[in-house]
Backbone bond lengths (Angstrom), bond angles and torsions (degrees), N, CA, C in turn:
res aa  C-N    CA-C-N  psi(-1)  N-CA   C-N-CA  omega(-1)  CA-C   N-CA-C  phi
1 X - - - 1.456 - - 1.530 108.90 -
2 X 1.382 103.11 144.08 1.817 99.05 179.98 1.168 111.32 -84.51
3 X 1.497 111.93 163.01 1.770 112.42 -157.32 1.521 90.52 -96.26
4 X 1.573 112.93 -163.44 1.599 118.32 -141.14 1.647 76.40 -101.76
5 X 1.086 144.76 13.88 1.640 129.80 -178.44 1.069 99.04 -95.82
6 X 1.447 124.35 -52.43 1.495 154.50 161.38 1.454 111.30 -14.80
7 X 1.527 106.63 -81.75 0.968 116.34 -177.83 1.678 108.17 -71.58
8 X 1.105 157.02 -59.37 1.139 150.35 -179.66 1.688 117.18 -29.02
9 X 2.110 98.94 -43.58 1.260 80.88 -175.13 1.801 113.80 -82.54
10 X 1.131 103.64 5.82 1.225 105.95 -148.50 2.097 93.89 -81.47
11 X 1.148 93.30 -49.13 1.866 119.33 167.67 1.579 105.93 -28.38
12 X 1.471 91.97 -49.03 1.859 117.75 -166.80 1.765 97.81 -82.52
13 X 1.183 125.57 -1.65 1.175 107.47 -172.57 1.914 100.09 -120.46
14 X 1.115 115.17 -38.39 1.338 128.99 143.68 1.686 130.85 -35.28
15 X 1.182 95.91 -26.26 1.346 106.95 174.21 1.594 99.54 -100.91
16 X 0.916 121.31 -61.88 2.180 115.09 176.32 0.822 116.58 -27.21
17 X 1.858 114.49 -46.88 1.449 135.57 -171.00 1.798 89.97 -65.76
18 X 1.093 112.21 -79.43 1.742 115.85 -162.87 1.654 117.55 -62.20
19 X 1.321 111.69 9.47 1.384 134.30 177.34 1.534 106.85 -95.98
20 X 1.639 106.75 -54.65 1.480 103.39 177.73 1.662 112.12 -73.04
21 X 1.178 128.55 -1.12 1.810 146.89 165.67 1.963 106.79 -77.04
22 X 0.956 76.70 -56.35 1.138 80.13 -167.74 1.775 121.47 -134.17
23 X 1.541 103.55 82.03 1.780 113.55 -161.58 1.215 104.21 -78.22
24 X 1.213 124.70 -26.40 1.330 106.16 173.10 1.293 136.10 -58.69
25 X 1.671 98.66 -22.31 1.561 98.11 172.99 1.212 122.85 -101.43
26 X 1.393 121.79 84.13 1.806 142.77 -179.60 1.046 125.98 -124.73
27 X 1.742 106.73 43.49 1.564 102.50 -170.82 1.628 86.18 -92.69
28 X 1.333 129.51 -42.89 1.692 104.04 -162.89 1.818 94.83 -83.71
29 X 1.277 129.12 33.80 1.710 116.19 170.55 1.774 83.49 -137.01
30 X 0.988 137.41 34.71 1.504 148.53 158.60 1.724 116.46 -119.56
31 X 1.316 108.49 -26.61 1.619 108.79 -161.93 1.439 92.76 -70.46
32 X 0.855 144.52 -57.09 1.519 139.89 179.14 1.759 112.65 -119.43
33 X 1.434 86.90 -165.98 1.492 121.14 -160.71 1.366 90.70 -87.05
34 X 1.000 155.44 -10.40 1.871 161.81 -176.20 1.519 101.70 -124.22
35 X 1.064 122.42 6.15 1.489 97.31 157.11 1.276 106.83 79.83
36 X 1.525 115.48 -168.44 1.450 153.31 -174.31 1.630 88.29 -75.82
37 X 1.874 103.45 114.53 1.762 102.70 175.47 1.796 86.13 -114.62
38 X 1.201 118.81 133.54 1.584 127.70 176.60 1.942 90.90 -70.74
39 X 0.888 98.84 124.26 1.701 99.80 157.76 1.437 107.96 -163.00
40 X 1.121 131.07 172.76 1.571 142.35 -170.24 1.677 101.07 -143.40
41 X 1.908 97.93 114.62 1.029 103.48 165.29 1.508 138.74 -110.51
42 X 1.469 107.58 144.67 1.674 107.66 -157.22 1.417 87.02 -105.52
43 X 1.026 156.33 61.30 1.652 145.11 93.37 1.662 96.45 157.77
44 X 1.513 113.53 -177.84 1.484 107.69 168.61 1.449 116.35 -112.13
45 X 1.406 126.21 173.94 1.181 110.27 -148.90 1.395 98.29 -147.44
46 X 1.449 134.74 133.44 2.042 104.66 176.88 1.242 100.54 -68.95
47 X 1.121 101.47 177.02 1.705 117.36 -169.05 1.812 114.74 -68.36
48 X 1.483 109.04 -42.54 1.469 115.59 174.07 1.810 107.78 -58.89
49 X 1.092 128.54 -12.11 1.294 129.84 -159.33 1.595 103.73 -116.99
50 X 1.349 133.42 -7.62 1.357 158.78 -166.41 1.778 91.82 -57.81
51 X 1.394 98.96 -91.52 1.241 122.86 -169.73 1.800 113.44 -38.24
52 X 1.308 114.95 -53.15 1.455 120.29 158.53 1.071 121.98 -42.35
53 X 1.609 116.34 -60.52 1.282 113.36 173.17 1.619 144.96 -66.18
54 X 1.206 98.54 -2.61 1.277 115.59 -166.09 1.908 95.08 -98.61
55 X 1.378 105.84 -39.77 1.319 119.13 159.17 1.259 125.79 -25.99
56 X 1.918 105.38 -74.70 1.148 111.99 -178.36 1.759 115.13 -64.16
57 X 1.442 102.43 -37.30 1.666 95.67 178.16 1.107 117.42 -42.69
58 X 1.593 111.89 -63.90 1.887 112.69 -179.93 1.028 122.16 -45.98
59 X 1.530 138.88 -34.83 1.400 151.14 -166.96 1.803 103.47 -92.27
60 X 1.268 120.45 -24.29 1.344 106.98 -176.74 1.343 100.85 -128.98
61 X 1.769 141.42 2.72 1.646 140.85 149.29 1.406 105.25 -21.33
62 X 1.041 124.10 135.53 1.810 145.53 162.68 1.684 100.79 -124.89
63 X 1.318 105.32 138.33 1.569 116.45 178.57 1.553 99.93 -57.03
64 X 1.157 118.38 147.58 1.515 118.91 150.75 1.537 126.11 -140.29
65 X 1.066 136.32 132.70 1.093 137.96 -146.52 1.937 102.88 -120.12
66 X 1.236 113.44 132.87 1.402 101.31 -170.89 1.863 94.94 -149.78
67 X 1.705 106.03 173.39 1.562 113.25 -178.34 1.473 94.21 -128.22
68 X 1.127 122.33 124.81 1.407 123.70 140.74 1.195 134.75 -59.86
69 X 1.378 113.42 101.76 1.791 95.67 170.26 1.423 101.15 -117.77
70 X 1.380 137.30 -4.36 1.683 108.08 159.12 1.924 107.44 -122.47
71 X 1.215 126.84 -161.90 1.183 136.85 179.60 1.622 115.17 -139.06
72 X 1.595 121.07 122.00 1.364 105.69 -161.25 1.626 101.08 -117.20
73 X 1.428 115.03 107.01 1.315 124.86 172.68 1.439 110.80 -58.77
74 X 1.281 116.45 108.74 1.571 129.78 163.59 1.210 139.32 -81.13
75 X 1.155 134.83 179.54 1.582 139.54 171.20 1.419 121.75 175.94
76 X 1.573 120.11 178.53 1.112 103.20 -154.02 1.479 90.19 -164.72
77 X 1.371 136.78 147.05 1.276 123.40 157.92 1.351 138.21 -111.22
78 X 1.562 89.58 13.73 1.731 102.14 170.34 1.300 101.99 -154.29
79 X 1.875 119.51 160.50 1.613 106.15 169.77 1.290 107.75 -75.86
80 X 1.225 142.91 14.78 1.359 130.38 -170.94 1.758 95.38 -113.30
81 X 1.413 127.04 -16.97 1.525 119.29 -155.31 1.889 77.94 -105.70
82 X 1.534 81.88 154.16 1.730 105.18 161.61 1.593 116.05 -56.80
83 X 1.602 98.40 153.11 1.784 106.92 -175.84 1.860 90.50 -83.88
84 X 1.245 104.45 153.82 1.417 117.24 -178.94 1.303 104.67 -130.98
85 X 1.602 121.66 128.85 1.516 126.82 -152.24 2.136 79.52 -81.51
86 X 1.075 121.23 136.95 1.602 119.73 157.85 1.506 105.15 -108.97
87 X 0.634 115.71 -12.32 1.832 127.27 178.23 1.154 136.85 -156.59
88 X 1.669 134.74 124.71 1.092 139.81 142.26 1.438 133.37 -87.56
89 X 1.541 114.87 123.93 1.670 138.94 -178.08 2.015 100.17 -104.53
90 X 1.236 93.93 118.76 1.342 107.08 -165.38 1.512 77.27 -101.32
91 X 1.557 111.23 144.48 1.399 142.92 167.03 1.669 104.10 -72.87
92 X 1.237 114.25 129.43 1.499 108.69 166.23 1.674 113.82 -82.38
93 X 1.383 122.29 -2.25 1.364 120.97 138.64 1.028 110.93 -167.45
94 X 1.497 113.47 149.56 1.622 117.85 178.66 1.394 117.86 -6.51
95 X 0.916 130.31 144.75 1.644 118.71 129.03 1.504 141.35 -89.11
96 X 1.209 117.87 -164.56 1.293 103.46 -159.09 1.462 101.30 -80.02
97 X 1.841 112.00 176.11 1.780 97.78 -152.61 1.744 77.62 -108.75
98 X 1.597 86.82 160.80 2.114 96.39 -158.39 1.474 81.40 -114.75
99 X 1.339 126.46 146.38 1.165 151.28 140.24 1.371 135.62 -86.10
100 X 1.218 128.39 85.93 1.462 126.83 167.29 1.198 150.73 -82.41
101 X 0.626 124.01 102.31 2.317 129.05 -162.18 1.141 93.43 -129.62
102 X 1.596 105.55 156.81 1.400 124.27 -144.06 1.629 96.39 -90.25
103 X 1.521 117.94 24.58 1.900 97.96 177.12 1.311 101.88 -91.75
């Protein structure tokens, strides 16, 4: 399995690619000065509930191992409403399989 440098850049290069496809969508490689950060988010939380939750994640995370074969362009029209897939970009093959554990 490729190590976490590997895969990070690899996320980061996948994204350049689907940036020059599709430029309009560069709001998370616009929000700052660093660009496009790969991360996966598991829901939002109010702020008093943060610290707990972040708790329980670390203490009960299981590795999971997965393949990409498409990419689902989202959106949303408020921060409070759900992301709504408007598009799927099918991979002409998998990519490489990502491993996540809680370090």
């Amino acid at each position: 399995m490729e190590d976490y440098d590997n895969m990070h850049e690899a996320v980061l290069s996948l994204q350049r690619q689907l940036q020059i496809s599709f430029p309009n969508c560069n709001d998370l490689s616009t929000i700052s000065d660093r660009g496009f950060t790969p991360h996966l988010s598991l829901g939002q939380f109010r702020p008093r509930d943060v610290e707990s939750s972040v708790a329980h994640l670390r203490q009960n995370w299981t590795e999971i191992v997965f393949q990409v074969s498409q990419i689902a362009l989202i959106s949303r029209n408020g921060r409070d409403d759900p992301f709504v897939v408007r598009r799927t970009v099918p991979l002409a093959q998998c990519v490489s399989v990502f491993n996540l554990d809680k370090n």
